[in-house]
N, C-alpha and C positions, 0 to 999 in steps of 0.2 A: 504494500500500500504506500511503505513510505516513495516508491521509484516513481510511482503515478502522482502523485504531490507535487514531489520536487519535476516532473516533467510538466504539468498547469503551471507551477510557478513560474519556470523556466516559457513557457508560452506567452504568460499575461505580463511579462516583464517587457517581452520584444514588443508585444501593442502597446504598449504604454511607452516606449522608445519611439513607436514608428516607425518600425524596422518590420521588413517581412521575415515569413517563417522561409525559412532555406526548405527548396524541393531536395525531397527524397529519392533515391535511388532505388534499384529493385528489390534491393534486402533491405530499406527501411532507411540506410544509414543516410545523415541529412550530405545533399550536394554543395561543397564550398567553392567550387569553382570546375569552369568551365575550359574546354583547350580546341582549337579548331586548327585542324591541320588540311594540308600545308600550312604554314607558317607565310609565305609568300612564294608567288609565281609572276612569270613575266609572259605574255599571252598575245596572239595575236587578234585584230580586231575579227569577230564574229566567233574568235574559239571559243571550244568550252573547255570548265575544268570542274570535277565534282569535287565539293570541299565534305569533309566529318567532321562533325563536332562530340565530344567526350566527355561525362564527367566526374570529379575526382573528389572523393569524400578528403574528412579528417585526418583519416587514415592513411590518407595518399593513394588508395585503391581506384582505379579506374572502372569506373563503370557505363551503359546506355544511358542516355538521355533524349528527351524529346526538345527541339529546338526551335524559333522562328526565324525565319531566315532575311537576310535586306544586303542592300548592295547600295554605295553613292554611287554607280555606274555600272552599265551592263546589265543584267539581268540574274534571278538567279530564284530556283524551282522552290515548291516545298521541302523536295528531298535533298538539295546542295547541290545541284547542279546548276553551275555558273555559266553564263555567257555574256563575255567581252562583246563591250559597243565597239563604235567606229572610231569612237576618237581617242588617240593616244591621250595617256596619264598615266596618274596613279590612284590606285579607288580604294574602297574599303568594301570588304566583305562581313559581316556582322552575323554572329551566333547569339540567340539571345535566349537564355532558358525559359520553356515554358511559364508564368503565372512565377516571373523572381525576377530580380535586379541583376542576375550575373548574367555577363556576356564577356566575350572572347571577339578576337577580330582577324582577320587575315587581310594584308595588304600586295593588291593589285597592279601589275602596271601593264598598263597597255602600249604596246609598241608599236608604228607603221615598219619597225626594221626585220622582223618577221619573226618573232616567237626569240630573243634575244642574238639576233644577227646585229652588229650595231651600223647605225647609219653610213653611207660611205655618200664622195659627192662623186666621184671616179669610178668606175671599178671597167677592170681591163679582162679579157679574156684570150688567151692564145692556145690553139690546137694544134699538135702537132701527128704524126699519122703511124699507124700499123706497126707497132713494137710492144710486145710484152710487160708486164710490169718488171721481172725481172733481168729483163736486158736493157731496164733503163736505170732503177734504183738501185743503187751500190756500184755502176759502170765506170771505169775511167776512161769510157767516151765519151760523159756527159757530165765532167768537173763542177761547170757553171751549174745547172740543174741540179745536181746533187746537191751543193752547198746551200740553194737554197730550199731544199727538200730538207734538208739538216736545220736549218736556220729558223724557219716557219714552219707552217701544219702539211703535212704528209697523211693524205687518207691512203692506206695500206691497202684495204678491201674495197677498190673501185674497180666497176666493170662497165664497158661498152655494152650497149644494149643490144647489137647485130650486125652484123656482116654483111654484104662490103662498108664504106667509106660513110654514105650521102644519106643514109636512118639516121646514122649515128650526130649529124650537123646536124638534122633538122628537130630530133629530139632536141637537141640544145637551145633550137629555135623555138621549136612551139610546143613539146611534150608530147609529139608524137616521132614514130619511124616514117612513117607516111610512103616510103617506096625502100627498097631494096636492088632497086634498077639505077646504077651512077650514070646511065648516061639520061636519067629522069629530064624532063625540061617543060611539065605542065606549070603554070601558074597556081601556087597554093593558095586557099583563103579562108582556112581554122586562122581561129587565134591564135597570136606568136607571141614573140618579146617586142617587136617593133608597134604593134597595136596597142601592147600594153604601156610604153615607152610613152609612146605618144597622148595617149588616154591621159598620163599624169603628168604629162609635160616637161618632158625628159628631153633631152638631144641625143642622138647617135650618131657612127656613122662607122662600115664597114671598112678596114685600110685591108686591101688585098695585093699582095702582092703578087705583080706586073699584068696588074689587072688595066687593059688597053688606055682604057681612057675613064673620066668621070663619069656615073652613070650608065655602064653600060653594063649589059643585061645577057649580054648574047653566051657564047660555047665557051668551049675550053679554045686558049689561045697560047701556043711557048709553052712556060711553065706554069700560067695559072690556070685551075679547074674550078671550071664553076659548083663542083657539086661539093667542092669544100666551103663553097662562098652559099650558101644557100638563100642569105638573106633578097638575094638578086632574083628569088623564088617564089618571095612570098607578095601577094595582090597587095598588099599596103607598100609596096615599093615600087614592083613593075609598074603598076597603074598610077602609079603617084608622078608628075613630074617632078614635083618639088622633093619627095621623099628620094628617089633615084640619086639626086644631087649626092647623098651621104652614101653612094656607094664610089669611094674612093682609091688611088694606087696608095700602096703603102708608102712613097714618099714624100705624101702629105703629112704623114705620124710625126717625123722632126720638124715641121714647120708646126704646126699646129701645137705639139710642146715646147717649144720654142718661145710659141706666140702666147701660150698661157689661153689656149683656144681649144684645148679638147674638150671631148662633149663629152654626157656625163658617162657614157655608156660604148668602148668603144670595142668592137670585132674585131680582131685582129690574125689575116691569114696570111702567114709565109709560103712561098711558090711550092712547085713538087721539090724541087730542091731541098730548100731550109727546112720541110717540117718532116723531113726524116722520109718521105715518101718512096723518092728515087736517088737521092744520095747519104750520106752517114750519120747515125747518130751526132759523131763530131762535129761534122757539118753544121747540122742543125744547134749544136748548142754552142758555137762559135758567133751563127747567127742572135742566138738568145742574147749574148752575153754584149755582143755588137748594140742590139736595137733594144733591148729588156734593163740593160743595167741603169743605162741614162735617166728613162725613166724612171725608176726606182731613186735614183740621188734626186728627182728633180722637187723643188718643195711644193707644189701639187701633188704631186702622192704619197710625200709625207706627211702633207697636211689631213686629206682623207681619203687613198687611194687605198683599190683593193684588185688585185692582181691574180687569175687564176692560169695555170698551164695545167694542159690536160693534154692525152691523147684521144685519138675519136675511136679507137677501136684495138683490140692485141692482131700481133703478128700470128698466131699461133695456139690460140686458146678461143673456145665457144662458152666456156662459162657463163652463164648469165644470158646468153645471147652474143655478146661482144668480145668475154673476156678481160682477166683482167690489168689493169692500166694505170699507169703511173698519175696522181691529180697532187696539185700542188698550192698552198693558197700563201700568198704575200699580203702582208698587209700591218700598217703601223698599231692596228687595234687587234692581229691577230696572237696567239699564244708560239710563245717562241719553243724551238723543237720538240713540237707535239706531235707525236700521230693515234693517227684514230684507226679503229680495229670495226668501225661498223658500214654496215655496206652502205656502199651508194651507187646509184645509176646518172646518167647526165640528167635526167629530170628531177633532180634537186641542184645539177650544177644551173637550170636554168630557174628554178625556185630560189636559189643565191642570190645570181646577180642580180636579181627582179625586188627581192624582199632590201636588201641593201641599198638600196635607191630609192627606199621608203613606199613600195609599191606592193598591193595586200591582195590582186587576184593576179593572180597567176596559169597561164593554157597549159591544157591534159594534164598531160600525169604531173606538173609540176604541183598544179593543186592539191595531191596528196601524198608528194613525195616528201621522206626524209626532212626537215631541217640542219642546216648544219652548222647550227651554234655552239655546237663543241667546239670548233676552230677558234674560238674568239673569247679574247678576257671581256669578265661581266662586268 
């Protein structure tokens, strides 16, 4: 009798404080506090993320709780399923105990740089052609490339999505394979990257090497091949006359960094020569080292440059479809000699550059590929 006493006392003391009675847990014991995990997440506009909430007696025991849920931004269910708005921040997610004053909080941020890619105002990409991952990484044919495979992030488990050459570009272009035929030459008109470029008000522009003249569109000509140039492919370009303008020879690339005039977004194809196709690995990273390092010292992409080299395809390997392939990322916000052990296909290398230029839909598979903010300090 005496426990029931002193538990009325222990009741009528808290209303006459003002204070509520703390909920109870499923064996009785009173809940003192609440915990919602994650702790914090970084998110892209429209994702979701289901949050838990938990709570922890006197005791320190963890137990079920029933919770109300709210959000300063975004959205978020009965059950803790959250979803990110459109507009970058940072928000608050709020647990708030059933019929009591305890709440717990999780904080939100919303990014347009794609699920913690960080923003870049630059970002470069160069492809090189038909060699294995391991005839390129650890080579002392390819010094330059390797040091910077050493230096910055190294994805280890990268593959080409198909064989031959011209799948492999246009996945990069628009998240699909879309032909398997190099000597292709219809007018594509899926969404790409140059739609999406455009949509958010980006600048591009293709530098091909010994590509005849500005704008042109036409075959393979000497050493360059259009079906590594694909961009010269896709209806927002050929149909465009203004668009066509930004398919350029590559020795615009030194005048334009020169000029402190590159656009935000630029293509960058080396002839059959340089990118390993029909002369040597050496070759080719003789060239890197020639046209890639300049860049790199220049304070435009120190400032906010981000740099990928990849191959389009293995010499020697179906893995995956493609095989696997040497991918490379530069960059002054990227993690220094990291590599990463999880796979990727080119439709996250085109989900990269897209998401790093602040840009949140992204064509085909890119839309549900991979992120790869691993590469990058938070």
């Amino acid at each position: 009798m005496r426990t029931s006493i002193t538990a009325l006392a222990w009741f009528a003391l808290l209303a006459l404080v003002g204070c509520e009675v703390p909920s109870r847990s499923g064996n009785g014991s009173p809940v003192v506090q609440i915990r919602v995990v994650p702790e914090s997440v970084t998110l892209d506009p429209n994702q979701t993320q289901p949050f838990v909430a938990s709570g922890r007696t006197a005791a320190g025991d963890s137990v079920a709780v029933q919770v109300t849920w709210s959000a300063t931004g975004g959205t978020i269910t009965g059950g803790g399923l959250y979803t990110a708005g459109q507009t970058a921040g940072n928000y608050r997610v709020i647990a708030t105990l059933a019929n009591d004053s305890l709440a717990d909080t999780s904080s939100v941020t919303v990014t347009t740089g794609g699920g913690g890619v960080p923003l870049a105002g630059h970002v470069f990409i160069v492809t090189e052609e038909n060699h294995d991952y391991s005839a390129v990484i650890g080579s002392s044919s390819m010094p330059y490339l390797n040091s910077l495979a050493q230096q910055y992030g190294l994805a280890t488990q990268y593959y080409g999505n198909t064989h031959p050459s011209i799948g492999n570009y246009f996945m990069l272009a628009t998240g699909q394979i879309i032909t398997n035929n190099d000597s292709y030459s219809t007018i594509v008109t899926v969404d790409n990257v140059v739609r999406r470029l455009l949509a958010a008000g980006k600048t591009w522009k293709s530098y091909a090497e010994d590509l005849p003249s500005v704008g042109y569109t036409g075959g393979d000509v000497g050493n360059y091949a259009r079906k590594h140039n694909v961009f010269a492919l896709l209806s927002d370009v050929a149909n465009d006359s203004v668009q066509r303008q930004n398919l350029v020879p590559f020795t615009q690339f030194a005048t334009d960094l020169a000029n402190g005039t590159l656009p935000h977004f630029s293509n960058i194809v080396p002839n059959l020569c340089n990118d390993a196709h029909d002369c040597s690995l050496a070759t080719a990273d003789t060239w890197l080292q020639n046209n890639i390092a300049p860049l790199l010292a220049s304070a435009t992409f120190q400032q906010d440059g981000l740099l990928i080299i990849t191959f389009d395809e293995a010499g020697s390997d179906n893995t995956h479809g493609g095989g696997r392939i040497a991918w490379i990322v530069v960059s002054p916000k990227a993690k220094t000699q990291y590599q990463s052990t999880t796979l990727y296909q080119h439709e996250s290398t085109l989900r990269l550059t897209l998401a790093a230029l602040g840009i949140t839909q992204f064509p085909g598979a890119a839309a549900t590929a991979p992120a790869m903010a691993e590469f990058f300090t938070p």
